[in-house]
Structures are given as C-alpha cells and as structure tokens.
N, C-alpha and C positions, 0 to 999 in steps of 0.2 A: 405528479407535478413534473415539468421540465427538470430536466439536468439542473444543477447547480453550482454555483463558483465554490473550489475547492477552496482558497483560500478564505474568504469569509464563512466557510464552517469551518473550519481550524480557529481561524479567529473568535469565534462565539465559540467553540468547546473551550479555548482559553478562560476567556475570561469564564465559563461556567462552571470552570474548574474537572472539566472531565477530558477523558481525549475520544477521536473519532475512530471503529474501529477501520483497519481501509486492508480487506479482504484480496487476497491475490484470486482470482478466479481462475479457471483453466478451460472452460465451452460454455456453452448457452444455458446446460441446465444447473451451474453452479452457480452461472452466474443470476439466471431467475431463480434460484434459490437464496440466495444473497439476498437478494433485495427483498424477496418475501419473507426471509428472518425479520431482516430490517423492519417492516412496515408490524409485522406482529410484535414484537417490544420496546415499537416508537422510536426507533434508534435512527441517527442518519448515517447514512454506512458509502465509503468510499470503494468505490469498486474498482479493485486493478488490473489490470493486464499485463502479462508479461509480453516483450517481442515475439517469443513464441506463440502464443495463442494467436496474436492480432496476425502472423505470419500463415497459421495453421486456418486459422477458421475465415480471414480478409477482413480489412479495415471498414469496408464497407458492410459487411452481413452483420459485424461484433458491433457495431456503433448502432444498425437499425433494432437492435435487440435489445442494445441498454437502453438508449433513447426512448425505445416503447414500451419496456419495462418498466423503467423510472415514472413516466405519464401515468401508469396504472394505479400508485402508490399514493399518499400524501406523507413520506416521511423524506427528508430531503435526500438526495442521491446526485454524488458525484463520479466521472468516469477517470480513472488515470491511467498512464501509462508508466510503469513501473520500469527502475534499472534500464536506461534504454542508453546504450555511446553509439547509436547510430540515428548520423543529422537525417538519412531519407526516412526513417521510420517517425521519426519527432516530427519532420514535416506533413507526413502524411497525418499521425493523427491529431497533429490542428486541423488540419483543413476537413478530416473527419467529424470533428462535435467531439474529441475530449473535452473534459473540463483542465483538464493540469495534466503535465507531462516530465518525467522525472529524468533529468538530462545527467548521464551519468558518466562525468570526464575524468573519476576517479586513475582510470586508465593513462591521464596524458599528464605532461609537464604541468607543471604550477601554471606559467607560463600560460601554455597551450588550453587549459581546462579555463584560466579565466577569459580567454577571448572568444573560447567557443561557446562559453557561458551565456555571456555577454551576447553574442548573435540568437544564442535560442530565444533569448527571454527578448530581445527587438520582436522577434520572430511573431513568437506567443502571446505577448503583450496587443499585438497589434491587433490579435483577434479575440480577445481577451480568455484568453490562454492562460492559468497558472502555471510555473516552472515554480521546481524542486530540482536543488540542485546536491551531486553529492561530488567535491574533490579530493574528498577522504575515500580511502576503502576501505570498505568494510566486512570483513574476513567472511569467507565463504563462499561458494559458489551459488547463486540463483541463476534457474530457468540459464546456464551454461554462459550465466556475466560473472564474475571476478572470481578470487580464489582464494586459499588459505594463507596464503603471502602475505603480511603488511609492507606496502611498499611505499603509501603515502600518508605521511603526519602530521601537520599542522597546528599552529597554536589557536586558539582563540582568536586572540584578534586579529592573525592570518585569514581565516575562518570569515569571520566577521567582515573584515576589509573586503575583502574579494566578492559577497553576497552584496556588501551596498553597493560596492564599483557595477559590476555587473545586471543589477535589478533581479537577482535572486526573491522569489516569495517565499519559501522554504528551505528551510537549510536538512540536510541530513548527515549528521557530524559521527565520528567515531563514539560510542559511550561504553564500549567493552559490552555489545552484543556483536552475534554471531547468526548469518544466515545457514540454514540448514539447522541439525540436532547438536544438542551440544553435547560433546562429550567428554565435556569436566565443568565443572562448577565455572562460570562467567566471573569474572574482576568487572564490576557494573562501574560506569564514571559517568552516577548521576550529578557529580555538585559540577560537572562541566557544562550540563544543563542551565543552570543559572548563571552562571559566569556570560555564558551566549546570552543570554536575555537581561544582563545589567546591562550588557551593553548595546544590543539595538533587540528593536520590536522583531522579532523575525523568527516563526514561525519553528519547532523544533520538534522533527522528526526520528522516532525511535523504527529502526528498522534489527530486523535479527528477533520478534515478539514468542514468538512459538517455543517453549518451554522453560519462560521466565516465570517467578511466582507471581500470584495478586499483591505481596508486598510488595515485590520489584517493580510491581506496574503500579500500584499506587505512589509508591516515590517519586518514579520518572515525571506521573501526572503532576506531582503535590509541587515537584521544581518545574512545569512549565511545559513538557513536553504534552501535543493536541493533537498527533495524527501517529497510531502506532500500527505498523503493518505486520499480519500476519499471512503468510504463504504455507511454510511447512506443512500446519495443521491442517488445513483442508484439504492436502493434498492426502496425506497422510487418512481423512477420516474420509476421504472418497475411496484409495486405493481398498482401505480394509473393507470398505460396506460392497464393495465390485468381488473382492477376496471371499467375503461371508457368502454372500449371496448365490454365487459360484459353486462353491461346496456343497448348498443345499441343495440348487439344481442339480448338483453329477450326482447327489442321493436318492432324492426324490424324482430326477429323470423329468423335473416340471420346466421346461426354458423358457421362459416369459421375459423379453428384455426391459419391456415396461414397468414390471415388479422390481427387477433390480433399479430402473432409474428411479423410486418411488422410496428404495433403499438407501440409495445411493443421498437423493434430495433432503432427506429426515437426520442422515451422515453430518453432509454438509450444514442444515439450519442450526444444527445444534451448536455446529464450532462458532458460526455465525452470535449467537445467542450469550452463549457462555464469555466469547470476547466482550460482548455488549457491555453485559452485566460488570464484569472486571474492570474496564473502565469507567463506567459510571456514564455511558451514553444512555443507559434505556431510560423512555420518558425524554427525551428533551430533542422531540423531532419538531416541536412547533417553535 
C-alpha cells in the first residue's frame, strides 16, 4: 500500500493500546528488510532516516525505494526523517514523499526553537507532512546530532504550550532515556508521560529504545507513549552479522557479497521482529 500518515498510526496504536515500532534504517537493504519484517508479523513499522543516510545514499533514490517498497506490502508503512536541525534537509524531504519529519531545535534558544518550530510544521502541514518536534535534549549523540550534555529542560506545560502554539503533531520530551548504549542503569520518567497527555492529545514519543527492558516498554505503552524509536540496535545487529560473516569468509576463503547481505537481512528482521512483538504492534496492521 502507499505510504501512510504518520500521525494517524500513532494515533490508532494509542488508542490500541500498543506503540509503533519506528526503525532507524541506515541503506536500501535495511531498509527493504524493515518493511519485510513488518509485513511478516502484520506490524506497521515506521521507517527512519537519519540526515546521514538521506545525505549518503539522495533524497531522491531513499524516497523511490521506500515508496516502492511500501506498495509491495499491505501492512501500513510510514517514512520519517529522524533528529534533523537542519531547515534545507526538512525542506527537501517534504517535497520528497516523507510522511513526518522530526524537527530538531533541541539545539536553539526556547525562544529560537518555538519559531522555527512553528515555520516547519506551516511548512509540512501544507503538504500534509507530519512534524515531530523535540526542544528538549535528549542525551546522546545519534547519527553525529546532540550529545551527553543536558543543556535543555523544560516543564510540562512549557512542553505543552509551545507544541499547541506551534502546531506540533508529536512531541519528543525527555523521559530519562538515552541515545546510543547505556552505560548505567537509566532514571526512566515514565509518570511524565501522563502528565503530557492530561493535558493535551498530543502524541508522545519515547526516543533512546535500544536496551530498555519489555517492562520498561510496557510502562512507557501502558502511560501513553505510541511511536518508540530504535536505532542503536540495528545498527549494532547489522555491524556483527557484516563482523560474522567476514571471519567465515577469511576461513573458508568463500567471498560472496550476496551471502553476507542475506546475513546481514536475517540480522536486521530479527531486531525488526523482536521490537514488534515487545510493543504489542504484531497483528494490528489492518
């Protein structure tokens, strides 16, 4: 099937009570791997991009692969644009066929991040674009966006105000996760989850997923959060299955690049899969 609006699948995992899971991808074959997980355990899966890839591989080749991958499929499938504070990249991939695109002014003044805010989402709205917005940071470095620093905090109804001013569809708030590995036990602030959704409808994204447990993801779901994104992991279970594969070849002297992408794809569906399941998306692609 066609591409799909990102927010109205976050909005039905809500009320379904499950979340979406929304894969950072990194080429063409993680990404048609993704979607082929997806369609094998009914799941609708959010497909991301970092600015890197869509840099690396062109907005135009990444958009004709998801677009024609998603067609192939009947489980729903959305495109985003993950972590992005730059307005030429945002622009480019509306005018691309994203579905949502994650505007990320964590970097600028209070100030400075609601007005730039506020112009993405004119921007995207116009084409009916979803925006995800995040003016918190959120520790860690992804794909070479933010860092270990906390440098921006907000309250809730900061949070809140500035998402209705603006026309935010998604929020991405601090909950005491962490992008990249953790390397100490996480301080989670799931009941900040609910506090955001007493007080407006407005979508609530858990970013930092990759080496949380199934109770920690079951909580974040059970207060409200419908789109959780994982990067580390895939990356992580691409690199080893490239790693594995490698060592067998310098043994066995067999170099077939096509057996390792075949390695590499079985790597990837799995992470795909397992996220599914931990959310509570598989089964609920119609």
């Amino acid at each position: 099937m066609p591409l799909v609006n990102t927010l109205e699948m976050v909005r039905t995992a809500r009320r379904g009570g499950y979340a979406v899971p929304a894969i950072n991808i990194v080429d063409d074959l993680s990404l048609r791997t993704a979607i082929a997980a997806a369609q094998q355990v009914g799941s609708p899966l959010i497909v991301q991009t970092s600015v890197k890839t869509v840099k690396s591989m062109g907005a135009d080749i990444l958009s004709y692969i998801a677009h024609a991958a998603a067609r192939q499929v009947d489980v729903p499938i959305a495109l985003h644009l993950d972590h992005c504070p730059d307005r030429a990249v945002i622009s480019e991939a509306i005018a691309k066929g994203w579905s949502s695109v994650l505007f990320d002014a964590s970097d600028r003044s209070l100030e400075q991040a609601r007005r730039e805010t506020a112009e993405v989402c004119r921007e995207a709205h116009a084409q009916g674009v979803t925006v995800e917005s995040e003016i918190e940071n959120i520790v860690g470095a992804e794909d070479g966006v933010g860092g270990d620093a906390l440098t921006h905090a907000y309250s809730v109804e900061t949070l809140v105000q500035v998402a209705q001013e603006t026309g935010t569809d998604l929020m991405a708030p601090q909950l005491g996760t962490a992008h990249g590995l953790y390397r100490a036990e996480p301080k989670l602030l799931v009941e900040r989850v609910g506090r955001i959704l007493e007080i407006a409808d407005i979508p609530v994204v858990l970013h930092g997923g990759t080496g949380l447990s199934p109770e920690d993801f079951r909580a974040f779901i059970a207060a409200g959060v419908s789109k959780i994104n994982i990067s580390t992991a895939l990356k992580l279970a691409y690199m080893t299955a490239c790693q594995a594969h490698l060592a067998k070849a310098e043994a066995t002297g067999k170099w077939e690049p096509v057996k390792m992408f075949d390695d590499v794809a079985e790597a990837c569906a799995q992470v795909v899969g397992e996220n599914a399941r931990m959310f509570g998306s598989v089964g609920r692609a119609a």
